[in-house]
N, CA, C and O atoms as CSV, one atom per row, in Angstrom:
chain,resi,resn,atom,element,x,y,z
A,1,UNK,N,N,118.572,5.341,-29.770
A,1,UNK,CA,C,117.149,5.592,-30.038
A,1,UNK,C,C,116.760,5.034,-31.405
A,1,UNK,O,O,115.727,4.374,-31.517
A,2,UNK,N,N,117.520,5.268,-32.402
A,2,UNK,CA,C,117.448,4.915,-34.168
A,2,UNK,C,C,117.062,3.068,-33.935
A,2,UNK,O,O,116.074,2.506,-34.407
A,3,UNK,N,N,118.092,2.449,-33.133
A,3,UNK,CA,C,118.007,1.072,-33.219
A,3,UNK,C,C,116.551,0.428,-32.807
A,3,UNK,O,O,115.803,-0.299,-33.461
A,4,UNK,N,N,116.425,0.972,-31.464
A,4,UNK,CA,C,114.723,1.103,-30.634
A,4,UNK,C,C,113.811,1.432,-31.574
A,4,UNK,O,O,112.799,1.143,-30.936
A,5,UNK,N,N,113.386,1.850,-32.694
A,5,UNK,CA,C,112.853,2.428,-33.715
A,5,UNK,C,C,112.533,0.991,-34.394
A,5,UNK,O,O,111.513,0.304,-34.446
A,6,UNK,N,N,113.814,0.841,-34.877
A,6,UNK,CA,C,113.987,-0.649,-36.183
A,6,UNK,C,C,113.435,-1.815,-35.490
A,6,UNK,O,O,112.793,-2.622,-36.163
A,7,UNK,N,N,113.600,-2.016,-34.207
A,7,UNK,CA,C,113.403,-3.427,-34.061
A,7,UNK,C,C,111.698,-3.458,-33.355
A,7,UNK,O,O,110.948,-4.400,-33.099
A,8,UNK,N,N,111.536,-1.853,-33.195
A,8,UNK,CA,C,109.992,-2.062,-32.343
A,8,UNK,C,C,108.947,-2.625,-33.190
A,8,UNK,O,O,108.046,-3.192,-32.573
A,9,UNK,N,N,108.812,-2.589,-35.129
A,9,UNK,CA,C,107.939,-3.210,-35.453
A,9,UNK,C,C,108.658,-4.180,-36.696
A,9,UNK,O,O,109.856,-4.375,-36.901
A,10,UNK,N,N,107.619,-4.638,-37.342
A,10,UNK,CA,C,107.551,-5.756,-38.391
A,10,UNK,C,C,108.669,-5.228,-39.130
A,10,UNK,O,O,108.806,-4.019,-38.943
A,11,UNK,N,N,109.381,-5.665,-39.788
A,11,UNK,CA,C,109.695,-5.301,-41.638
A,11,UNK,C,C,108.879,-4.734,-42.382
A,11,UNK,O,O,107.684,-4.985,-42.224
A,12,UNK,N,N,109.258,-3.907,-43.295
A,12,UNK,CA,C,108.348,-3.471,-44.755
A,12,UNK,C,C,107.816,-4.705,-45.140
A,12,UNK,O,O,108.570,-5.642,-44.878
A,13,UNK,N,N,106.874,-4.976,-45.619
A,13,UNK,CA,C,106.571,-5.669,-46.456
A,13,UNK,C,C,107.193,-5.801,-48.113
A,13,UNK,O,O,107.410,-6.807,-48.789
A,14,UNK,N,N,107.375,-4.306,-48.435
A,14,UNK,CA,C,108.106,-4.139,-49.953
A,14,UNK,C,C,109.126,-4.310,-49.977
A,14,UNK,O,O,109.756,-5.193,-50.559
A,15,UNK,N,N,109.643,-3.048,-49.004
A,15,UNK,CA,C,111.157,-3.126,-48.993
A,15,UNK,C,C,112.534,-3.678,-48.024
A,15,UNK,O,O,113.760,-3.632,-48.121
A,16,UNK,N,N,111.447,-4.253,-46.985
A,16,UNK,CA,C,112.540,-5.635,-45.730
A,16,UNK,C,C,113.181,-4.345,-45.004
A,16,UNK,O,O,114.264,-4.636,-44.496
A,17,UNK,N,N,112.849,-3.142,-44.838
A,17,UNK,CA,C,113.422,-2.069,-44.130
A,17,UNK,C,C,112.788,-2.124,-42.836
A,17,UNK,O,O,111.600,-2.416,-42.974
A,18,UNK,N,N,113.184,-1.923,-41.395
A,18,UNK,CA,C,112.884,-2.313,-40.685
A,18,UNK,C,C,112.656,-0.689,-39.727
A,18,UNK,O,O,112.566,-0.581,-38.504
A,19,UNK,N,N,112.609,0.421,-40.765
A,19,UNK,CA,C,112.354,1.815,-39.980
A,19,UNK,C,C,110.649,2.135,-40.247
A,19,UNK,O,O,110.258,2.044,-41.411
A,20,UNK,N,N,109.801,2.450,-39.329
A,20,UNK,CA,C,108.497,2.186,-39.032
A,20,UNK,C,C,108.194,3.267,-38.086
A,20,UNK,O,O,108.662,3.466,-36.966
A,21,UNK,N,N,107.086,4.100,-38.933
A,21,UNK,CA,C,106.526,4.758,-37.622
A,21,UNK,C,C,104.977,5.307,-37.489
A,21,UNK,O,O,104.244,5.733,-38.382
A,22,UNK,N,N,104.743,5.168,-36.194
A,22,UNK,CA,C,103.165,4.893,-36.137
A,22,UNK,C,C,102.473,5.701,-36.933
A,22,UNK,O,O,103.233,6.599,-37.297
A,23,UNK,N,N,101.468,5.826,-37.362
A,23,UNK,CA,C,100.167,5.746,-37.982
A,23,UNK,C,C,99.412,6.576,-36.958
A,23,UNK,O,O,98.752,5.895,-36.172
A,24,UNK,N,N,99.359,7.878,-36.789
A,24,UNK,CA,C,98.616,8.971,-35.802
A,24,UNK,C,C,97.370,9.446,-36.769
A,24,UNK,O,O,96.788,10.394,-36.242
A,25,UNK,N,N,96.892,9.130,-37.812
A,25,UNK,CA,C,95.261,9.635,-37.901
A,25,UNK,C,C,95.301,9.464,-39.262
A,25,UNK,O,O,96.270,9.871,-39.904
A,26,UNK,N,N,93.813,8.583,-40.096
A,26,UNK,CA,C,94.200,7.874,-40.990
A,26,UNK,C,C,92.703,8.939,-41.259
A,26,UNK,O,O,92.339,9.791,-40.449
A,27,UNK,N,N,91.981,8.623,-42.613
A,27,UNK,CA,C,90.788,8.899,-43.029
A,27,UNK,C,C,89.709,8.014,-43.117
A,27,UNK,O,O,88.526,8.324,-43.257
A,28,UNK,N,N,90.306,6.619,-43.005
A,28,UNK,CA,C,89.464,5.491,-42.625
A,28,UNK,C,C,89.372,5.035,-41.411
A,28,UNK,O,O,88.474,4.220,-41.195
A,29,UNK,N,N,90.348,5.471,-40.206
A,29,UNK,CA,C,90.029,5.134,-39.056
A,29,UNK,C,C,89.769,6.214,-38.054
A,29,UNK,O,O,89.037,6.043,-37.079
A,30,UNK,N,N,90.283,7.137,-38.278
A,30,UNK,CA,C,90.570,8.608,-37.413
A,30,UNK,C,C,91.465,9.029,-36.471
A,30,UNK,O,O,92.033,10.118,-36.549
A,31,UNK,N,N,91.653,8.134,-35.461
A,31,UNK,CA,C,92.752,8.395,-34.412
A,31,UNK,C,C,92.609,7.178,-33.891
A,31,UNK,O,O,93.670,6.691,-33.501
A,32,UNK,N,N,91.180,6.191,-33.681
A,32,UNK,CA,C,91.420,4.486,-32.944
A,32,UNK,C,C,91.720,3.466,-33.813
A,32,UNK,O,O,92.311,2.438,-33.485
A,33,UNK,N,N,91.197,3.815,-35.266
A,33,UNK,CA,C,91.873,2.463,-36.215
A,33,UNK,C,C,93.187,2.449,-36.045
A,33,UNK,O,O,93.687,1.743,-35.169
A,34,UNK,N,N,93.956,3.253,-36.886
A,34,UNK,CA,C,95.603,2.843,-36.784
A,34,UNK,C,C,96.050,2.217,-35.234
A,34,UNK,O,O,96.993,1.427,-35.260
A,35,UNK,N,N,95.393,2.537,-33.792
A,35,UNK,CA,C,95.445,2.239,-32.778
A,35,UNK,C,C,95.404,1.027,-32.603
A,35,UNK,O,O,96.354,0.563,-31.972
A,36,UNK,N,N,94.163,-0.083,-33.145
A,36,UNK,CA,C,93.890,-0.729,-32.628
A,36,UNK,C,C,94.349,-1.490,-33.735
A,36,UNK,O,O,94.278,-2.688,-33.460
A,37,UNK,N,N,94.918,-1.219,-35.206
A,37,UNK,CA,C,95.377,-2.049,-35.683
A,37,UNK,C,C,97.125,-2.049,-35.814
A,37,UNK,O,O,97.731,-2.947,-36.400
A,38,UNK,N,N,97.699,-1.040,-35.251
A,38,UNK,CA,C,98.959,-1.050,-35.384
A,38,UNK,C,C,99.734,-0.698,-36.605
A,38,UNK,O,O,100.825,-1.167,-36.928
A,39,UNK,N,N,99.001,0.223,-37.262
A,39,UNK,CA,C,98.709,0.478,-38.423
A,39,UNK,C,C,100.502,1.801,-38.163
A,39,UNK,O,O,100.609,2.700,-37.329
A,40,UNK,N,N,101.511,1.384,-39.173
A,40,UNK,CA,C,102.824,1.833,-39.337
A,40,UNK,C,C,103.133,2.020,-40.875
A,40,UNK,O,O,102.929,1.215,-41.784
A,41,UNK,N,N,103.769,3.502,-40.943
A,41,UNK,CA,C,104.424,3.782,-42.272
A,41,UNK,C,C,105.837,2.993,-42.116
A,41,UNK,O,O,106.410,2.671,-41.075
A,42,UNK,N,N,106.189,2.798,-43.348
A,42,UNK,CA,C,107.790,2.500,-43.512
A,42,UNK,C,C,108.609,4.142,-43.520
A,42,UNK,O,O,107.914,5.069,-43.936
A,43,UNK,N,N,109.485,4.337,-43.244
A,43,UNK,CA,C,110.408,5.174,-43.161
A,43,UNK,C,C,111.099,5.531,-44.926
A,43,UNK,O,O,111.309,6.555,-45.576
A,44,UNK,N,N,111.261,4.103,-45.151
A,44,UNK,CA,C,112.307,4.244,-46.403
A,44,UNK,C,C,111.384,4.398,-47.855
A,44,UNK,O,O,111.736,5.005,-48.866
A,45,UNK,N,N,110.201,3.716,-47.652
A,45,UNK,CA,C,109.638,3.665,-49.231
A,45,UNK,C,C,108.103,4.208,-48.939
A,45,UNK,O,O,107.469,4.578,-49.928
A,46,UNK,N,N,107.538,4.270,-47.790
A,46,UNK,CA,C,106.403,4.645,-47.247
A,46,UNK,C,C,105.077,4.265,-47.517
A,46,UNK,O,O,104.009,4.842,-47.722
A,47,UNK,N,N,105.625,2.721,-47.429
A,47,UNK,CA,C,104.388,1.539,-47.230
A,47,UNK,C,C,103.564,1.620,-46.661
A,47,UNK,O,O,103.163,2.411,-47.515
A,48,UNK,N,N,102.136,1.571,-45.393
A,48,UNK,CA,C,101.568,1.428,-45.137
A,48,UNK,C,C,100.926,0.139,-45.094
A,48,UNK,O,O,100.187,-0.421,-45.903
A,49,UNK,N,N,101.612,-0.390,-43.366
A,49,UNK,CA,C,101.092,-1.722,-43.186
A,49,UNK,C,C,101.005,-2.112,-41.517
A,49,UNK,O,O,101.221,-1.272,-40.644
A,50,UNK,N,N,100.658,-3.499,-41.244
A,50,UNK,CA,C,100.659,-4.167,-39.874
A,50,UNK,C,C,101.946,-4.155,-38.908
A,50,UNK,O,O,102.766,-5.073,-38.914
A,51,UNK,N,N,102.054,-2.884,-37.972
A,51,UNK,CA,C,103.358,-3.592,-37.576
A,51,UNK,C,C,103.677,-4.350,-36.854
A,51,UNK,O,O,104.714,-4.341,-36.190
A,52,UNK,N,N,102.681,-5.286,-36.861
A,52,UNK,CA,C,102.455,-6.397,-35.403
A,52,UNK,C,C,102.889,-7.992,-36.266
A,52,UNK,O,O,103.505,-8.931,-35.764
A,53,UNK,N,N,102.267,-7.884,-37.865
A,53,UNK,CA,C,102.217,-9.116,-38.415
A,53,UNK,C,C,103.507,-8.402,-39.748
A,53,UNK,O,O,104.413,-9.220,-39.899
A,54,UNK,N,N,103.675,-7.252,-40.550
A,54,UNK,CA,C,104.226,-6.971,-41.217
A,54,UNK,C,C,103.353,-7.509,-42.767
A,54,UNK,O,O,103.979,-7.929,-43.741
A,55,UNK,N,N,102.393,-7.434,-42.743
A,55,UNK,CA,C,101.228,-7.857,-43.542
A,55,UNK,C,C,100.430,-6.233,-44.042
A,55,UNK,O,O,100.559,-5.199,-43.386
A,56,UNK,N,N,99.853,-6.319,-44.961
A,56,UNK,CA,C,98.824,-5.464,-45.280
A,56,UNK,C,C,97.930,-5.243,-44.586
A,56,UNK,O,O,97.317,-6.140,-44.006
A,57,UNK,N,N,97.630,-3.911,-44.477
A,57,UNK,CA,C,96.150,-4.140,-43.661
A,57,UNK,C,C,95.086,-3.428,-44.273
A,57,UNK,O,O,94.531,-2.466,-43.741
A,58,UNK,N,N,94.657,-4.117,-45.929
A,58,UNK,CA,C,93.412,-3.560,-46.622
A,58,UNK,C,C,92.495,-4.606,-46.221
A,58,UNK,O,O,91.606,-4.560,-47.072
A,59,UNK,N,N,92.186,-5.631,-45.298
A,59,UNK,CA,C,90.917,-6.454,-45.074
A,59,UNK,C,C,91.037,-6.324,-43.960
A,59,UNK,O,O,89.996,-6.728,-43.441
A,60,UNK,N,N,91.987,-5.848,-42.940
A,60,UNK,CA,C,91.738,-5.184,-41.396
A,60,UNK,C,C,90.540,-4.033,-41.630
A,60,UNK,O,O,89.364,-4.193,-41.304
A,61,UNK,N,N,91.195,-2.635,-42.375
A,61,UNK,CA,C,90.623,-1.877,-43.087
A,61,UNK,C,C,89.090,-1.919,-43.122
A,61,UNK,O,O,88.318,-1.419,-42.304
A,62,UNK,N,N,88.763,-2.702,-44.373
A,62,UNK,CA,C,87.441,-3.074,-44.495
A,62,UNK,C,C,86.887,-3.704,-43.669
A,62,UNK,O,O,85.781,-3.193,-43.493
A,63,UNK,N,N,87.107,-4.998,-42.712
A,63,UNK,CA,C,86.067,-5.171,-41.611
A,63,UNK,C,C,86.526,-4.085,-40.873
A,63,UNK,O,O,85.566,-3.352,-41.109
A,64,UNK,N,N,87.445,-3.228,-39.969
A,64,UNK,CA,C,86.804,-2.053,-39.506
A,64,UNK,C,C,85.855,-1.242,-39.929
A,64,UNK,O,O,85.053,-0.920,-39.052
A,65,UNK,N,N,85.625,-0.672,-41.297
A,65,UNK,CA,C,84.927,0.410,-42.027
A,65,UNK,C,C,83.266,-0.085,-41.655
A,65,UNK,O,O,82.279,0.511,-41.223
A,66,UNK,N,N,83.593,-1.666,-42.126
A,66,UNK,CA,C,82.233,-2.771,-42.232
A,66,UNK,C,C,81.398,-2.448,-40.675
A,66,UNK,O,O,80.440,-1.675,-40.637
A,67,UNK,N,N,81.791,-2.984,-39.744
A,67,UNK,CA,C,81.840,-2.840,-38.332
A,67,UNK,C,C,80.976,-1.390,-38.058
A,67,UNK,O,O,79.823,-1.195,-37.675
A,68,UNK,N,N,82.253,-0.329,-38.494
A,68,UNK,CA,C,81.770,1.038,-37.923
A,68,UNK,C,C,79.998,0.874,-38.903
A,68,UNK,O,O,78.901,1.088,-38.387
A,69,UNK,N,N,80.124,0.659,-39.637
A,69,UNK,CA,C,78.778,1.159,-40.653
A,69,UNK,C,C,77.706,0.714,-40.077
A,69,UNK,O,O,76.632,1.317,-40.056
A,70,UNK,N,N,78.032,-0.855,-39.351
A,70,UNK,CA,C,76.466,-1.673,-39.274
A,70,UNK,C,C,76.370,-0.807,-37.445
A,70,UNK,O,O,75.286,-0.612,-36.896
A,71,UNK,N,N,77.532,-0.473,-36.895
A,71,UNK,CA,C,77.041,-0.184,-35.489
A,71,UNK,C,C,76.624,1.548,-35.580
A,71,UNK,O,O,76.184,2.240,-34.662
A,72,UNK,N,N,76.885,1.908,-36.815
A,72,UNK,CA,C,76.591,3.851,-36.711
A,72,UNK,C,C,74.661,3.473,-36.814
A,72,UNK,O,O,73.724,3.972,-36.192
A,73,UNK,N,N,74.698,2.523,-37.753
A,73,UNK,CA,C,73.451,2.225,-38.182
A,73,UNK,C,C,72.520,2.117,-37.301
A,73,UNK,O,O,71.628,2.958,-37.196
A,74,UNK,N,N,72.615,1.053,-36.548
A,74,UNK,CA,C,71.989,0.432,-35.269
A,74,UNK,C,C,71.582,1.509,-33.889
A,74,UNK,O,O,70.855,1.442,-32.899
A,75,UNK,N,N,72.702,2.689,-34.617
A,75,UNK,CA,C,72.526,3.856,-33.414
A,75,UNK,C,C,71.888,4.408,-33.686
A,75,UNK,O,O,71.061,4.807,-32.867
A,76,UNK,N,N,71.834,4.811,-35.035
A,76,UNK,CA,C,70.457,5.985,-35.460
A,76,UNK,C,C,69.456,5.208,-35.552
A,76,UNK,O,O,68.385,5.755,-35.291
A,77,UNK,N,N,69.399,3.853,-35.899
A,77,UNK,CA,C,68.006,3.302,-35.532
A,77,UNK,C,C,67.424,3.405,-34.113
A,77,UNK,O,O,66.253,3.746,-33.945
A,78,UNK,N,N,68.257,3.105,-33.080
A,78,UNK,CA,C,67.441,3.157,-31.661
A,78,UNK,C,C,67.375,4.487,-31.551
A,78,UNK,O,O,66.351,4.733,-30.913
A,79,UNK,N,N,68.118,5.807,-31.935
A,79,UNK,CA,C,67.928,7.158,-31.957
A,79,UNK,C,C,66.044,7.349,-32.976
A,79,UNK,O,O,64.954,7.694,-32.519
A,80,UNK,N,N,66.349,7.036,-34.071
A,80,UNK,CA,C,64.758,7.154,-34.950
A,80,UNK,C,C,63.590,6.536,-34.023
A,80,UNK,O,O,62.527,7.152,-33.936
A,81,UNK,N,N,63.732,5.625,-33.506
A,81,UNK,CA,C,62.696,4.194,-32.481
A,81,UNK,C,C,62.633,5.301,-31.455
A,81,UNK,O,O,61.479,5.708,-31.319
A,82,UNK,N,N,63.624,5.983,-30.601
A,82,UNK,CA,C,63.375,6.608,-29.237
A,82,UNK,C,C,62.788,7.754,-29.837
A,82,UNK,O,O,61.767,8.107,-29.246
A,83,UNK,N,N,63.017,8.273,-30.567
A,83,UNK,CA,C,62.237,9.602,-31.218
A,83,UNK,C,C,60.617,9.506,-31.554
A,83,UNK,O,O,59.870,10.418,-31.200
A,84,UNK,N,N,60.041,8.155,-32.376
A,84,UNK,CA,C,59.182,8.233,-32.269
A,84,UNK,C,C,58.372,7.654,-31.108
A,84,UNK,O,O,57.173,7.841,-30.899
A,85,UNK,N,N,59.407,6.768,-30.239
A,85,UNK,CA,C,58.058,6.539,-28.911
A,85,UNK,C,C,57.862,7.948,-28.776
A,85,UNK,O,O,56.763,8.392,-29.108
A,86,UNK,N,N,58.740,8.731,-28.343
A,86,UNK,CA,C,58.785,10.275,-27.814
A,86,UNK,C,C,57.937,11.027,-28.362
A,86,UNK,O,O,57.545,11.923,-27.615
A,87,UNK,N,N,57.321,11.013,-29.785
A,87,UNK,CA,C,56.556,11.845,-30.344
A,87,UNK,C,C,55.257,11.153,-30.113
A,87,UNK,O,O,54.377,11.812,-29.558
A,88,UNK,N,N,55.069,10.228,-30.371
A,88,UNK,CA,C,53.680,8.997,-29.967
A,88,UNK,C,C,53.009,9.409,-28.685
A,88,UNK,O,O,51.830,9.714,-28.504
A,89,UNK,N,N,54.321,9.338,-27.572
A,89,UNK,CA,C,53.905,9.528,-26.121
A,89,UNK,C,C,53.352,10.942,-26.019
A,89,UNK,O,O,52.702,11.121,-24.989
A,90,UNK,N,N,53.435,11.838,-26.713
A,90,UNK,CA,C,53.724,13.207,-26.575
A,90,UNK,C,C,52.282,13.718,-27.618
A,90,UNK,O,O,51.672,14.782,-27.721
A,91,UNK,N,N,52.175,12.690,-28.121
A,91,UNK,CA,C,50.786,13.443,-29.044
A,91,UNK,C,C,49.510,12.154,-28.650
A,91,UNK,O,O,48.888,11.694,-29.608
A,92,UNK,N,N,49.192,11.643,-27.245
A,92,UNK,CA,C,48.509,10.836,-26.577
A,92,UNK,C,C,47.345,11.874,-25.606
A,92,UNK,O,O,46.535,11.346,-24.844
């Protein structure tokens, strides 16, 4: 099982240690970022990185954060827009 562990992701980036384990709920992603980015602690020094590329993932990170912001946005706008047809229609 230990070996299945080492070889399922990247290397550390710091420390070339090859023990890695997933990334279950971050504060910047919640439970689908680390998901969808593969987002893995190191075991030995407790890096935080890609375990697909073995790369950093602070500009994965930020265009996710980027992303979530402009589409939360876009929601409360058509939420504000449907609210006031709704009040418009409603005081006719």
């Amino acid at each position: 099982m230990q070996n299945q562990l080492q070889n399922q992701y990247a290397p550390c980036p710091k420390c070339s240690q090859s023990i890695a384990q997933k990334v279950g709920f971050t504060w910047w992603g919640g439970v689908l970022g680390p998901k969808l980015m593969t987002h893995v602690k190191c075991g030995a020094c407790g890096t935080a990185y890609n375990g697909k590329t073995g790369k950093d993932n602070t500009t994965n990170i930020a265009i996710y954060l980027i992303v979530s912001a402009v589409i939360a946005f876009f929601l409360m706008l058509v939420v504000f827009f449907a609210l006031g047809v709704l009040t418009y229609v409603s005081n006719r």
